[in-house]
C-alpha positions as CSV (number, residue, x, y, z in Angstrom):
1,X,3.0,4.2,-10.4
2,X,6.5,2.1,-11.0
3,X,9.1,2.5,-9.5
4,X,11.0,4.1,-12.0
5,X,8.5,6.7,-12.6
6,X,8.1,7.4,-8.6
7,X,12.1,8.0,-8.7
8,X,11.9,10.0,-11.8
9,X,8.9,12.1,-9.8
10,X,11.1,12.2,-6.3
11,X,13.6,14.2,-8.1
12,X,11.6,16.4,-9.7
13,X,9.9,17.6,-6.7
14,X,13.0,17.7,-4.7
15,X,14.3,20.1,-7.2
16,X,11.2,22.3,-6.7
17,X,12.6,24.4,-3.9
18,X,9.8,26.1,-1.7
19,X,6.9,24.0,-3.7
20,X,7.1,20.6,-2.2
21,X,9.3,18.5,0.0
22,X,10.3,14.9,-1.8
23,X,8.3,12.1,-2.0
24,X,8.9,10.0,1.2
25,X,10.1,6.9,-1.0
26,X,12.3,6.1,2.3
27,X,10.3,5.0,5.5
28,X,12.4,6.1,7.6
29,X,11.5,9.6,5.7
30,X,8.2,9.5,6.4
31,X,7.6,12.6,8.9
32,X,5.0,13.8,11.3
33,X,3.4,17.3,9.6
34,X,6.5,19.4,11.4
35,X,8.1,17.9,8.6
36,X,11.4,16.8,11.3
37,X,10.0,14.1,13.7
38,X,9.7,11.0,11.9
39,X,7.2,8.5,12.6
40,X,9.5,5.3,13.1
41,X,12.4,6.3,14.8
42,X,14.0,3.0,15.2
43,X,14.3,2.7,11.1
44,X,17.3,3.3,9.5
45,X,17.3,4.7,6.4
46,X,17.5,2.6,3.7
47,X,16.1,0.2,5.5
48,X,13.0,-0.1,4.1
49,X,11.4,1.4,0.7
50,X,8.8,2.3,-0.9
51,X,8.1,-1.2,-3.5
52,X,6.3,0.9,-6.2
53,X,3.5,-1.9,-6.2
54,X,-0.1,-1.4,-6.2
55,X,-1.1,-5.2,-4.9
56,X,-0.8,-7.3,-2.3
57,X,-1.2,-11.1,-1.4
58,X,-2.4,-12.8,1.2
59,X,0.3,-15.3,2.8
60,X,-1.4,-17.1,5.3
61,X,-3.7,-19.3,2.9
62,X,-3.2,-22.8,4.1
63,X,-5.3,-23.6,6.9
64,X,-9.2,-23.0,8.2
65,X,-8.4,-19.7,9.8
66,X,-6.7,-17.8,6.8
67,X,-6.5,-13.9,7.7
68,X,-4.5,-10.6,8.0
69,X,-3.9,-8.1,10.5
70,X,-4.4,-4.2,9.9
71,X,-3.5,-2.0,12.4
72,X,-3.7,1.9,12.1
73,X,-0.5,3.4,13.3
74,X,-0.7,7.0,12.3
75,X,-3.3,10.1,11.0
76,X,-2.2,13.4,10.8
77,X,-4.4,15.0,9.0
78,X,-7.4,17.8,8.9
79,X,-9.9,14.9,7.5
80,X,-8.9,12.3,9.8
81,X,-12.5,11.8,11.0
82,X,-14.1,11.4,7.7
83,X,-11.1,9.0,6.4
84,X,-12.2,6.1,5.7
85,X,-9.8,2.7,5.1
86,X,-10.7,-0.6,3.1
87,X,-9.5,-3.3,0.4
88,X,-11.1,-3.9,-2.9
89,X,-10.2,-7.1,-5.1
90,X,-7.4,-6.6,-7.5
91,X,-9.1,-8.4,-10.4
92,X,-13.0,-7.6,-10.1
93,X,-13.4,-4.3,-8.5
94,X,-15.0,-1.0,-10.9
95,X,-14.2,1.8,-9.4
96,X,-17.1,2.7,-11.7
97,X,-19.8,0.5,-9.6
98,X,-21.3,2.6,-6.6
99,X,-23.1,-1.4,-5.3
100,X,-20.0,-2.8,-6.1
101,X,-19.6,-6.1,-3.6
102,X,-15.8,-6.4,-4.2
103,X,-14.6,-3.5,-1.3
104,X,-14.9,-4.0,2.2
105,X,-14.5,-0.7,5.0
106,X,-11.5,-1.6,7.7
107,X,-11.3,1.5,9.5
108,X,-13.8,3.8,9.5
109,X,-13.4,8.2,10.5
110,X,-14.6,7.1,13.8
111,X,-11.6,4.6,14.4
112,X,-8.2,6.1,15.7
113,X,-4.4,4.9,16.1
114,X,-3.2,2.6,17.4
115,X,-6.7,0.4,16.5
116,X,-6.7,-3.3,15.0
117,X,-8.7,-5.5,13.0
118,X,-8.7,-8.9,11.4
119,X,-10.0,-9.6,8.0
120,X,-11.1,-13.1,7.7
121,X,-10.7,-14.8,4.4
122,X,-13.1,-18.0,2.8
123,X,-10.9,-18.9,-0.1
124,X,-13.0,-21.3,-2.1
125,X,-15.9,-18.8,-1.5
126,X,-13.8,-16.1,-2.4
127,X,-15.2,-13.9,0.3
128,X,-13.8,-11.9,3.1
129,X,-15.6,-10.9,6.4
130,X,-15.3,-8.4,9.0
131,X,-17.6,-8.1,11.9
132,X,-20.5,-9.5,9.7
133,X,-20.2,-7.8,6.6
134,X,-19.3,-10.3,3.6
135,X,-17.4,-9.2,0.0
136,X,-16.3,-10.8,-2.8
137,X,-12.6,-10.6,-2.2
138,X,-10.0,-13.0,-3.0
139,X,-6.3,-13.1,-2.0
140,X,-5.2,-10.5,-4.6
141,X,-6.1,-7.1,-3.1
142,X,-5.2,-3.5,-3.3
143,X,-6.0,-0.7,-0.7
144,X,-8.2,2.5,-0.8
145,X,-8.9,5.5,1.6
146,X,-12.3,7.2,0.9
147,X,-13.4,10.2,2.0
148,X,-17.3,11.8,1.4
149,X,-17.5,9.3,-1.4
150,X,-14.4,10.0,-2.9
151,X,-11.6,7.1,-3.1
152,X,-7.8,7.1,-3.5
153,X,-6.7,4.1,-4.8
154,X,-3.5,1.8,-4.1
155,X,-3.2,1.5,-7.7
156,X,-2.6,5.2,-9.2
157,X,-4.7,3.9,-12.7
158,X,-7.8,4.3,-11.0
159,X,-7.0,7.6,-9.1
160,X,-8.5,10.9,-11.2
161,X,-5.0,11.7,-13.8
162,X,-3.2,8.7,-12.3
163,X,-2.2,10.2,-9.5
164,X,0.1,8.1,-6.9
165,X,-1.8,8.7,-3.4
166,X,-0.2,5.7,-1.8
167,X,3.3,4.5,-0.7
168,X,3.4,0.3,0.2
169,X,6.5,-0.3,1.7
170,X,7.7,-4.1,2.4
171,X,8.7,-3.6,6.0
172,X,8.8,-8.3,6.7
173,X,10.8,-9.1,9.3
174,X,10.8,-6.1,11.3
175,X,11.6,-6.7,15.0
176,X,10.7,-3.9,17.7
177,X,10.4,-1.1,15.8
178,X,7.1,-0.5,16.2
179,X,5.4,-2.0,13.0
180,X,3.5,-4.2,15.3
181,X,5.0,-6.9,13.0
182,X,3.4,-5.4,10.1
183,X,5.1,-7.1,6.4
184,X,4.0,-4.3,4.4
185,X,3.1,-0.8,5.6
186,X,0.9,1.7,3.4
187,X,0.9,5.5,3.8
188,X,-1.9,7.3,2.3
189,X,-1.9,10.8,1.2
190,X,-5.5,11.9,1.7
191,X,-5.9,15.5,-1.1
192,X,-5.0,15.3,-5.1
193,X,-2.3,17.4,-5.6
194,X,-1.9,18.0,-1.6
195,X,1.5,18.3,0.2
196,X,2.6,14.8,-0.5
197,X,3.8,13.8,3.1
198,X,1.9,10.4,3.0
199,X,1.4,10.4,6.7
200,X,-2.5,11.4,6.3
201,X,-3.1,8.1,7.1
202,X,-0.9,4.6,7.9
203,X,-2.0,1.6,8.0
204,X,0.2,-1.9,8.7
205,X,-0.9,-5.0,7.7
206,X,0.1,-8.7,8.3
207,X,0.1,-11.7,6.6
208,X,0.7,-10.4,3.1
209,X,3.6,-10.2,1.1
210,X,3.7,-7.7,-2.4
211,X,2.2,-8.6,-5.8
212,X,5.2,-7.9,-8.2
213,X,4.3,-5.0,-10.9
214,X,4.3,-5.9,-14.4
215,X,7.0,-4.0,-15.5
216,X,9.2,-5.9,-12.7
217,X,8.0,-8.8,-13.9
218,X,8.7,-7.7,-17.6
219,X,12.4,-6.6,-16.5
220,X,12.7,-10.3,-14.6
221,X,11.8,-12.1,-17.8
222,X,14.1,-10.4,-19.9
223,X,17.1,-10.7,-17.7
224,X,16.5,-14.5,-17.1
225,X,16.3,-15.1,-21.4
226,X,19.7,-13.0,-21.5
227,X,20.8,-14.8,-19.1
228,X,19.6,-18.0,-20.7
229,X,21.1,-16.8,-24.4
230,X,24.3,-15.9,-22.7
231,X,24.4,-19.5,-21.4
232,X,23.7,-21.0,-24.5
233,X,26.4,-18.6,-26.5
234,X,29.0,-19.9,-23.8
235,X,27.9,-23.9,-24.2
236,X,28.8,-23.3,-28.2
């Protein structure tokens, strides 16, 4: 989902009194299931938000030992020991492929918070590895959280209707607030058409900064030729 159409759906459902509470869009909205306590008391709001992006890439690419960092802050929810947490590659993953070999597991049901892994990455292969397994992975990824055989998808295209089931918000350069030095966060919601809290599952991750969405990108384009046609109206 972009951004504009996750605002467009925050309002809605905060307008829906007794039906749902608003998307969590705000980190520092993102609450434990007694829908008060929030998870990361030492954010402000407004400090960090929800990007709207569905990709990420991988920063620290330069050197032998090119990795990231997740770390699984947070589950609250009934299917915590089922969930499941991985990555797929953003440009040759089908969903549609059960033997697909561009998805790797992170975190597994049996795994709990505050657990860490590292994903190492072999660019010119193209591969990624965890504790021996291998997948075709490159430094574009997305996230997914599977349950039973059933995935949720980063990127709400692939999700049954298009539904959003994941917030990624760019948390870089956070300093003692316990993000574990995370640059992006991502909260899952784990049921379609659920309660929407997002805190089913949270994962931080390191070493990775957001892919823009193509409609930013579209928006970016535009405003630098208007800026560029303004330029050349004023040289004339």
């Amino acid at each position: 989902m972009n951004a504009v159409s996750r605002i467009l759906a925050t309002g809605l459902l905060a307008s829906t009194v007794g039906l749902a509470e608003a998307i969590p869009t705000d980190l520092a909205d993102l609450k434990q299931d007694d829908r008060n306590t929030t998870l990361f008391p030492k954010v402000a709001v407004g400090e960090y938000s929800d990007t709207g992006g569905s990709y990420v890439e991988l920063t620290d690419a330069n050197s032998d030992n090119d990795d990231f960092t997740a770390f699984l802050l947070f589950e609250f929810a009934g299917f915590s020991g089922q969930n499941a947490f991985g990555i797929y590659d953003m440009y040759n993953f089908d969903p549609n492929d059960a033997s697909s070999t561009n998805i790797l597991e992170i975190f597994s049901g049996s795994d709990s918070p505050t657990s860490d892994l590292t994903v190492g990455f072999d660019l010119d292969a193209g591969t990624v590895e965890l504790g021996g397994t291998i997948a075709n992975i490159g430094k574009y990824f997305g996230f997914y959280l599977e349950r039973n055989g059933t995935r949720f998808y980063s990127d709400a295209s692939l999700n049954s209707g298009g539904t959003d089931m994941a917030l990624i918000y760019d948390v870089a350069g956070n300093q003692n607030q316990g993000l574990f030095g995370s640059d992006i966060l991502v909260a899952f919601e784990d049921v379609i058409d659920g309660d929407m809290d997002f805190n089913d599952l949270v994962v931080g991750v390191s070493d990775v900064k957001m892919v823009p969405e193509p409609g930013t990108l579209a928006l970016f384009s535009l405003g630098l030729l208007g800026l560029g046609l303004a330029s050349r109206r004023n040289k004339t």
